[in-house]
N, C-alpha and C positions, 0 to 999 in steps of 0.2 A: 501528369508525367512530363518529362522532360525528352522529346522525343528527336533524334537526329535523324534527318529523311534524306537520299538521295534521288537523283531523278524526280526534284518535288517540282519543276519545269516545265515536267513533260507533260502529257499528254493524260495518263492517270495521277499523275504526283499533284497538277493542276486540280486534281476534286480532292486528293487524300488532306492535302494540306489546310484547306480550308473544315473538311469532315473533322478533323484533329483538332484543330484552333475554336471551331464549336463544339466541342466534349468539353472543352474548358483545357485538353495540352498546349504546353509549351512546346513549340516548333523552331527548331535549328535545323536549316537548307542549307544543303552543296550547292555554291554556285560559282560556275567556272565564266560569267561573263557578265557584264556591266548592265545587260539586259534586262540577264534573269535574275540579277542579284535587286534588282529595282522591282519585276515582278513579284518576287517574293515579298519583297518587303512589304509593298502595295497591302498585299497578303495577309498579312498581318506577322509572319515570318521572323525569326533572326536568321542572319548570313552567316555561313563561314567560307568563307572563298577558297575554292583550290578544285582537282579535278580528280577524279578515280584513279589516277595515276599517281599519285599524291597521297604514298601508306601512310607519311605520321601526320599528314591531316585528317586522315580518315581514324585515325586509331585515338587522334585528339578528340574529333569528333565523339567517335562511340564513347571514352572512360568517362566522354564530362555530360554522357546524357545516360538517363532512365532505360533505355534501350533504343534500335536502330531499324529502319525502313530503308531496306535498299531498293529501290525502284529502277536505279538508273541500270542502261544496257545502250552501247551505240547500235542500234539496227542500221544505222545506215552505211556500217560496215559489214553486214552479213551474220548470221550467227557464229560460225565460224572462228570470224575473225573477231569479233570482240569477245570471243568467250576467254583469252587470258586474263585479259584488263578485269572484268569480272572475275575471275577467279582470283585474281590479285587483289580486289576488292574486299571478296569472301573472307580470303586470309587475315588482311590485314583487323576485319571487324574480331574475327574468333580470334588475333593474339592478342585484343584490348580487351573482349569482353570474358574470358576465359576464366571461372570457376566464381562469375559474379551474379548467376542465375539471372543475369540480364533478358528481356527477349531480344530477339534478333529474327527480323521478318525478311524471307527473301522471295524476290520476285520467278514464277519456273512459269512453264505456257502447257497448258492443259494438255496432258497426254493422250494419244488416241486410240485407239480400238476397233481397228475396223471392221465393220459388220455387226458390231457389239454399239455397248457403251462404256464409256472408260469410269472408272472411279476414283474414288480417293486412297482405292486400296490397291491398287495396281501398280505392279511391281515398276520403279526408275529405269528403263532398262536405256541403255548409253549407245542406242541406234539412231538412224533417220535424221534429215539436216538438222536437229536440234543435239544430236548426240555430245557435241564438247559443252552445252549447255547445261545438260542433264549430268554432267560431268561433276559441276560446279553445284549444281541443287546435290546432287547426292554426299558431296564433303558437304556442304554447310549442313544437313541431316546429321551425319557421322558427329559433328560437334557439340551435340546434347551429351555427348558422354564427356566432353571437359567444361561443362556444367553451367552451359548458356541453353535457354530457352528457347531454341532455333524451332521455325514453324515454316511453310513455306504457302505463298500464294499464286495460286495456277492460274492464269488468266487465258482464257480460249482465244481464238483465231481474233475474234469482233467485241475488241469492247468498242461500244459504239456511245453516242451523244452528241447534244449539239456542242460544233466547234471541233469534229474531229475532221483532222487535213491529210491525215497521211498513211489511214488506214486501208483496210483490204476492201470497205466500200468505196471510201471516195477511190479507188483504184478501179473497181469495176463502172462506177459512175463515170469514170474518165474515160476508161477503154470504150463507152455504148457511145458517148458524146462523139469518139474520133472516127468509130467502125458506122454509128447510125444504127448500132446492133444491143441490145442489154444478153448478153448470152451466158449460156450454160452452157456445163459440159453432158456429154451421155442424155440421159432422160430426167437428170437436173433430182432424181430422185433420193441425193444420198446428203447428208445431215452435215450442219454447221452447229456448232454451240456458241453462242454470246451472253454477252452482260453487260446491260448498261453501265457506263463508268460511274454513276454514280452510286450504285449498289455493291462494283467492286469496290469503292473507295470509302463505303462503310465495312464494307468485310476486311481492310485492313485496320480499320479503328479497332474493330474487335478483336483484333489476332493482336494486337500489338498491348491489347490491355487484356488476354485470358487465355490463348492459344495456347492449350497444354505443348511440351516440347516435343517435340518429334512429329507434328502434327502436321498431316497435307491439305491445303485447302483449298476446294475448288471454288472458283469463284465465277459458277455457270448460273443464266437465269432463266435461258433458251436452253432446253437439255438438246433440242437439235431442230433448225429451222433449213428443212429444201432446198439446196442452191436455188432450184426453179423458181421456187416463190420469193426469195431474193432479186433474181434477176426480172422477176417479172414485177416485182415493188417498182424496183427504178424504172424498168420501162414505162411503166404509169407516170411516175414523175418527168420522165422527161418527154413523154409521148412519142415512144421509138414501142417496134417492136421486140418480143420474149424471143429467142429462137437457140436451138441447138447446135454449136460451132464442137467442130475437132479441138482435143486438148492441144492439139501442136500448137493451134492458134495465137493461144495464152501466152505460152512460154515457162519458163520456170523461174520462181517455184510456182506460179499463181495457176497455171494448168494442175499442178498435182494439187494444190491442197482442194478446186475448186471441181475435182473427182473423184475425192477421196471422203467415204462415209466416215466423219468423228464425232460422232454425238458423247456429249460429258452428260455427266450427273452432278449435280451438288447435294444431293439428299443427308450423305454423311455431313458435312460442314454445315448445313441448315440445322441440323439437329445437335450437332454438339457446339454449334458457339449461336444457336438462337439468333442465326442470318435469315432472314426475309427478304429474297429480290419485291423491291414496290414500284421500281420504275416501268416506263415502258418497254418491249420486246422491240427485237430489232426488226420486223415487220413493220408495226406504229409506229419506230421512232423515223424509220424512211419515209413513212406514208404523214409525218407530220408537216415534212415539208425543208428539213432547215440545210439538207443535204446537197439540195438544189439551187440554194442562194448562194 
């Protein structure tokens, strides 16, 4: 397949691209900089330069590929705030790919369930700081009915791996490094779901070559690992102590989500696209060591 990827840059788009380019796809990257458009290439990758902001690059994109991975999301503008720029993304794919039963994969973040466990059958509902997010997941859904093969992939809190910079660990590795503290909230008893990126980034190979339309897919390998036992991985690695701090401590959002029980499941998506997490857990992948170089 002839595959056009956004966010193939980042931080998951970095393992999908190469996952793709060994299936035997053809890869066409968004690249908005002289950087990424060289990492890519390195990659094995073709360029099309421009940015998410940029509909009849993105629309040129989609008509002249096999179908589309949107990956990209600016987080370092908040959810919030890039959720138009996405949504203008959205659009622009579903008015190129419209009644060409193209697939069209989009990026949503693992819904949660407090107390419970969330699934792949759990209703979109358009609350909590992801709500203009889920805004955006729920039209690109709505667009199976002008007859693109929209699928969506739910990535939890952690995908973790070696080479990750900017995630919710290396953020609590940073906070234990400045406090002398690896800390939890409450009694550290309540659930995190992860995946390694390497496992997510075959679960987008697959969605992209089989993913019936309308289809959610969770892309969990940990259905839920302990804040406690997190926090106390890294204490190990950096030889600080495990200990219980107030959520004020944190801040927001990283107090709420790191008190908040969201354990996923991926059981439905294991079994109808014959996904297999084989990597390591985000326990071993701390306790391997690369977290801390």
């Amino acid at each position: 397949m002839h595959i056009f990827v956004t966010g193939a840059s980042g931080w998951i788009g970095s393992f999908v691209v190469p996952e793709l380019i060994g299936a035997g796809h053809r890869v066409v990257a968004l690249a908005r900089s002289d950087s990424s458009a060289a990492t890519l290439t390195a990659a094995g990758a073709e360029v099309l330069r421009g940015e998410l902001i940029d509909g009849d690059t993105l629309k040129a994109g989609a008509r002249a590929s096999d179908g589309v991975i949107h990956l990209a999301y600016d987080h370092a503008l908040g959810q919030v705030a890039a959720a138009p720029t996405d949504s203008a993304a959205i659009d622009s794919f579903i008015a190129a790919l419209a009644g060409s039963n193209k697939p069209l994969i989009v990026t949503g973040a693992t819904m949660t369930h407090p107390g419970g466990i969330a699934t792949e059958t759990d209703p979109l509902l358009a609350a909590g700081p992801i709500a203009a997010r889920i805004v955006n997941m729920q039209k690109a859904l709505a667009a199976t009915e002008r007859g693109i093969r929209v699928s969506l992939v739910m990535i939890p809190r952690s995908a973790h791996g070696n080479g990750e910079r900017h995630g919710f660990i290396p953020q609590l590795i940073n906070r234990a490094r400045t406090t002398g503290v690896s800390a939890y909230v409450g009694d550290g008893a309540n659930r995190w779901p992860a995946v390694h990126v390497k496992d997510a980034a075959a679960l987008y190979r697959l969605a992209i070559e089989k993913a019936p339309a309308g289809s959610v897919l969770n892309a969990v390998g940990d259905e839920g690992v302990p804040v406690r036992d997190v926090a106390r991985a890294i204490a190990r690695g950096l030889n600080l102590p495990a200990e219980s701090r107030p959520v004020e401590e944190f801040g927001m959002p990283l107090g709420a989500l790191l008190g908040t029980d969201m354990s996923a499941s991926s059981a439905i998506t294991q079994k109808l696209m014959g996904w297999t997490p084989t990597q390591p857990g985000l326990i071993e992948d701390i306790e391997q060591g690369h977290y801390f170089r």
